[in-house]
N, C-alpha and C positions, 0 to 999 in steps of 0.2 A: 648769381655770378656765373653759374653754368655756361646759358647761353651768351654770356661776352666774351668768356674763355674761348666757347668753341667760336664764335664771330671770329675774336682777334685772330685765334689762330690761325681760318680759315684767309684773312687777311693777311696775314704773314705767307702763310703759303703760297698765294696767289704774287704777290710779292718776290717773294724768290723766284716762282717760277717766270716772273715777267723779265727779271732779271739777268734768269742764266739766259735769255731768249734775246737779249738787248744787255750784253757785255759790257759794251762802254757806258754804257746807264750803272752796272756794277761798279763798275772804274770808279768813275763819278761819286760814286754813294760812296767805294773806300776812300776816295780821295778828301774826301767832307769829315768822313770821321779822323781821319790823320791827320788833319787839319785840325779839327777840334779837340784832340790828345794834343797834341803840340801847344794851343793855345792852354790847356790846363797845365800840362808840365812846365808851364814858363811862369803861370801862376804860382804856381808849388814850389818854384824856384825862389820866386820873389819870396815867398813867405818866407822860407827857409833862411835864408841871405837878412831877412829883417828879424828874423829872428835870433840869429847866429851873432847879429849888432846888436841885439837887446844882452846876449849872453857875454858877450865879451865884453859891455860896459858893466853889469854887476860883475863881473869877475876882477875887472880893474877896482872898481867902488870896493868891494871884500878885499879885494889885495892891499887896498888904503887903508882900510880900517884895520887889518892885523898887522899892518905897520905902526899903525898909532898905537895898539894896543903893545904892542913888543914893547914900544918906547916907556908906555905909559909903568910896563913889569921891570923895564930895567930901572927906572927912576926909582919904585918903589922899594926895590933891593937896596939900592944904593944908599936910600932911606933908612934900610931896617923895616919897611913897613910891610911882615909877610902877610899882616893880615887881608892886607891888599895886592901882595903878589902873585898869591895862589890862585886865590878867584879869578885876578885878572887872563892867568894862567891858565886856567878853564875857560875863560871867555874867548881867550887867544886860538884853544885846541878846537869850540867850537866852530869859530870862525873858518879855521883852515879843513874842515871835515867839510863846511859849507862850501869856500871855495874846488873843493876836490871832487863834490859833488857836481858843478856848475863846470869846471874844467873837462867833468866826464862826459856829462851832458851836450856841453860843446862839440867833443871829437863825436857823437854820435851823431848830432848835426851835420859836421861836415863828411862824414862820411855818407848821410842820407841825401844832402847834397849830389855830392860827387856821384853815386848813382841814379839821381834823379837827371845831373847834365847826360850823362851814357845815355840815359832813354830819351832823352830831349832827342840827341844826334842819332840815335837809332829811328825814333820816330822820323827826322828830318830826311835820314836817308831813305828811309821807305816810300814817302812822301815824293820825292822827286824821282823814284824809280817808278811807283803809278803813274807821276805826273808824265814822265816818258811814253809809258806803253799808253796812257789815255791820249797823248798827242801821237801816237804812230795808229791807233785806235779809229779818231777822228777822221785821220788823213787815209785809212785804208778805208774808210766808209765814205766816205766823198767820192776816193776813186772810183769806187764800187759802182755807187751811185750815178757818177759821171757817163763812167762806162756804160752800165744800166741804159741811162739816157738816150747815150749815143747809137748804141744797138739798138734800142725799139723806135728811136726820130730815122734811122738809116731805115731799118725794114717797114715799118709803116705805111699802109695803104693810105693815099689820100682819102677814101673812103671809112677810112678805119672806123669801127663805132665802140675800140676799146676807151675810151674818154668816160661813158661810163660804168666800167668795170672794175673788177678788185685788180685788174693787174697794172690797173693803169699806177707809173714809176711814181710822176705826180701824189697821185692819190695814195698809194703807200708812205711816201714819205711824210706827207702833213698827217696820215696817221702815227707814225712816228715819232713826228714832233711834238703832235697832241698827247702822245701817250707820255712821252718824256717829261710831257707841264704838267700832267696830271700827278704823275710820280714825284715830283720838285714841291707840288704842293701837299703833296700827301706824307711827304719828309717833313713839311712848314709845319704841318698838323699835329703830325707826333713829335714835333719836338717844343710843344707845348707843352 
């Protein structure tokens, strides 16, 4: 287990350091993970909300039955029959301790709810705040880029033999690119 520990690590490290060195690849990776809290918080939502409808129908079901029971303790008073109205009378108390329990149950629900929607909308508004700065991101790297271009096509010797060098704008940026798929698929990997 050692050496996978230190592997992974060594891979995480390498990883972040790619990262802080290629910003909007960061963007990107927050933007995927807020994306993916969003889709589970709306998960957790549903659950919640079907569960909250499983609770409200026994609490309606028990609210019916200690209606029947009421009825069934009044009848038997009426009767004279205590030996039937007391028990029922304890069946009645049971009932409503259950229902009281499911009532409680319920408000904790929606109150798990209601702060699961807050994180939903706090998650969403983060979500489109990266989504901002990854599109002003993009667009100051293009510039960049553009510009890049435009300076080394204006100064350029015809003779130039930067074409095959590391500085060539070209060739930096399909390294870029390349690194960028490499990091998309090495996301694809771990989130196996």
């Amino acid at each position: 287990m050692g050496l996978f520990d230190d592997f992974s690590r060594f891979l995480e490290a390498r990883l972040d350091e790619f990262l802080r060195n290629n910003p909007h690849l960061e963007l990107q990776a927050l933007e995927e993970k807020l994306r993916e809290q969003e889709q589970e918080t709306r998960r957790l939502m549903a659950d919640l909300r079907l569960n909250e409808k499983q609770l409200q129908d026994e609490i309606l079901a028990t609210a019916q039955e200690i209606q029947r029971w009421h009825i069934r303790i009044e009848k038997a008073r009426a009767a004279g029959r205590l030996d039937l109205a007391e028990p029922a009378q304890a069946h009645e108390a049971g009932l409503l301790r259950e229902g009281n329990q499911k009532w409680g149950q319920m408000e904790m629900l929606k109150q798990r709810l209601k702060q699961t929607e807050e994180l939903q909308q706090q998650i969403q508004t983060r979500r489109q705040e990266v989504q901002t700065k990854l599109t002003e991101a993009q667009a100051a790297r293009a510039t960049q880029t553009e510009t890049r271009w435009a300076v080394n096509g204006w100064n350029q010797d015809q003779n130039a033999s930067y074409i095959h060098s590391s500085a060539d704008p070209l060739e930096q940026e399909f390294k870029r690119w390349e690194a960028q798929e490499e990091l998309e698929q090495m996301k694809r990997q771990m989130g196996r």
